[in-house]
N, C-alpha and C positions, 0 to 999 in steps of 0.2 A: 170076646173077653178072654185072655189070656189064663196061665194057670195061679200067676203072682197076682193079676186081679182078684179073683176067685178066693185065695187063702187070704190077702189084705179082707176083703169083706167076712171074711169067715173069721180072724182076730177082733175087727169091729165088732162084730154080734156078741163074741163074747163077753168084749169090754161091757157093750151097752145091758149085757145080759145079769156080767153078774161081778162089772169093775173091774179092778185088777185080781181077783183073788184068784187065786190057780196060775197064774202068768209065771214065766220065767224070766230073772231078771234080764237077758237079752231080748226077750217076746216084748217087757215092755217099753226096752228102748229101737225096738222095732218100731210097734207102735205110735212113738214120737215120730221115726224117719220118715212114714209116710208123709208127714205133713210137707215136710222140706223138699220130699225126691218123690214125687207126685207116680210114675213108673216104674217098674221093674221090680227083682229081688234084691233087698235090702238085709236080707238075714246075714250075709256073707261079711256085708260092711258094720252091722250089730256086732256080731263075732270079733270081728277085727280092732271094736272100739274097746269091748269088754276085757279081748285080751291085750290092748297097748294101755290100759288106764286102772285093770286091776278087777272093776267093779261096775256096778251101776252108778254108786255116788262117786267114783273115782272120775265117771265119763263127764256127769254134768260139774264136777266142781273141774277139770281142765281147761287151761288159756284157750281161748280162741287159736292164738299161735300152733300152740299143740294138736290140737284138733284139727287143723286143716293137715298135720304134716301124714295124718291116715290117708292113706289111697281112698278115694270114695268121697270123702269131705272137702264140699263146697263151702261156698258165702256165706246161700242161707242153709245147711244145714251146723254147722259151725253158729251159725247167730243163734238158731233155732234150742241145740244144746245147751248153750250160757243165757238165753233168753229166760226160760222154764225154771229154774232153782232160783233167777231172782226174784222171779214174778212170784213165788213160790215161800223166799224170805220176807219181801214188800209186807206179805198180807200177813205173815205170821206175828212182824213186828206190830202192825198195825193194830193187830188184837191185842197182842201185849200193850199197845198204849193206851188200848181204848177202856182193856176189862181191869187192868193192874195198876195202882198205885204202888210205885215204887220206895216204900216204905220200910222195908228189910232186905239186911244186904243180899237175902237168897235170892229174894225175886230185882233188886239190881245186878246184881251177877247172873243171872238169867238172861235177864235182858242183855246183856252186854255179850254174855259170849252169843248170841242169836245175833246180837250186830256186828260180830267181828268175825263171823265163820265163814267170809267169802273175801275178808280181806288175806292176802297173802304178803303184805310190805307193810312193816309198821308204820300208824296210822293214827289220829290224836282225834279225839272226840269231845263235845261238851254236851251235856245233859241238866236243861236246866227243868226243878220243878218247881211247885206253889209248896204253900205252908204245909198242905197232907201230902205231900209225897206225889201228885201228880204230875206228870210228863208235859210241860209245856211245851217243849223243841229238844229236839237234837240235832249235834250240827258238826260236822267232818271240819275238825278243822284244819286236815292238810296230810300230808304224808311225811315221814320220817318220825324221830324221836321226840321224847316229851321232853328234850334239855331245854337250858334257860336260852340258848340260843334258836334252836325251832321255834319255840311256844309263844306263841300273838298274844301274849296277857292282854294289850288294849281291845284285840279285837273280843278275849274272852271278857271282860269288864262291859262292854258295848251287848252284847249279844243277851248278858244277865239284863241290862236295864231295857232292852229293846224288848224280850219276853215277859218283864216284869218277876223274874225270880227271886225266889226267896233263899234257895238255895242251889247251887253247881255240883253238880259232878264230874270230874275228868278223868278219863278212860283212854288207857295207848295199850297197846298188843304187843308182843315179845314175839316176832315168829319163832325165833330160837326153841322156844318151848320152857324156856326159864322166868320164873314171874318175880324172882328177886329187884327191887329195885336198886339201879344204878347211882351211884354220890349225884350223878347231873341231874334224875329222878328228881330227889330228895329237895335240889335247891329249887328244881322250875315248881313244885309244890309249893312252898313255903313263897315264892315270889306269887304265885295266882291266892293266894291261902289272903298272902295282905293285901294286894290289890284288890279281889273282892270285899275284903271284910271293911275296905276304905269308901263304899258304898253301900255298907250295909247288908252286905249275900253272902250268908254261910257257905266254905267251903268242904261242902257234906264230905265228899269221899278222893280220892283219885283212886281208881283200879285199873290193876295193871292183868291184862287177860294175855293165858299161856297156854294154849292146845285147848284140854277141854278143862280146864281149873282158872280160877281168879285170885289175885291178892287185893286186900283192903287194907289200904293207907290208915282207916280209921280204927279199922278192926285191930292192926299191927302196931298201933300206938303212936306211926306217923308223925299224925296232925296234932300232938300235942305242942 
């Protein structure tokens, strides 16, 4: 057994000993590489990610593209980093739908930016729920803007009666960082606002999510 066996095992016992506590943030994305680079010293190529990416969260929220362009980074080690933060969102959403009714705009603005923090291209969502505020479906509805021209009103109209909602929510992201809504905003609202409402499903909210803040259509006086 080598000397890089030896310390790999001697990092395990820690982990299994006492989790990540006392880790340094590259010791834990050490810790990931073994999985992918089964051999060798890995510390060198940790370093390397830490300082092209910033951070710990800098290394797993980076494209795949980026991350192969590090000397050291393969296929699966590259899959392996973008694999962990989703597997990692999956479940956190899944709690939010399972423990939360989405019934005040704190905890839908929760929600939402927990769904849009691994998008990086603006990106149109619908959220349908029942009469209390619970989470029937969510559903991507495509990439680009929420203008009248992106926006599948039929398919959002379909997807409410196919759920059986009572009420939609529509959610797009600004990567820019600016949550002001655009005049094209304002009309692809007020078109999904009557096509719902000509079926009978409130058009609860549209929020528009910008870094780590949100705006509400409803809250802003919007949807009047």
């Amino acid at each position: 057994m080598g000397v890089h066996d030896g310390h790999r095992d001697r990092m395990r016992r820690r982990f299994l000993a006492n989790g990540l506590n006392g880790f340094a943030d590259h010791e834990v994305l050490e810790l990931l590489l073994y999985y992918a680079i089964p051999r060798g010293d890995v510390n060198p190529l940790a370093h390397a990610l830490m300082d092209r990416f910033g951070s710990l969260s800098g290394v797993l929220a980076a494209p795949a593209e980026l991350l192969a362009q590090v000397e050291g980074v393969g296929e699966r080690t590259a899959m392996l980093l973008r694999l962990v933060p989703q597997i990692a969102q999956m479940a956190r959403l899944a709690d939010m739908e399972r423990e939360v009714a989405l019934n005040t705009r704190e905890k839908i603005g929760d929600y939402l930016l927990e769904l849009f923090s691994r998008e990086r291209n603006e990106a149109v969502y619908q959220v349908c729920l029942d009469g209390k505020g619970k989470l029937l479906a969510c559903r991507r509805l495509g990439e680009g803007s929420a203008s009248a021209v992106n926006l599948d009103v039929r398919k959002i109209v379909q997807n409410a009666i196919v759920f059986c909602a009572c009420s939609v929510i529509l959610a797009h992201n600004h990567p820019s960082g600016v949550a002001l809504p655009s005049q094209e905003d304002h009309t692809a609202t007020l078109r999904v606002k009557e096509a719902l409402a000509s079926i009978d499903v409130k058009l609860e909210d549209h929020i528009i999510v910008a870094d780590h803040d949100f705006l509400s259509f409803a809250q802003s006086g919007f949807l009047r």
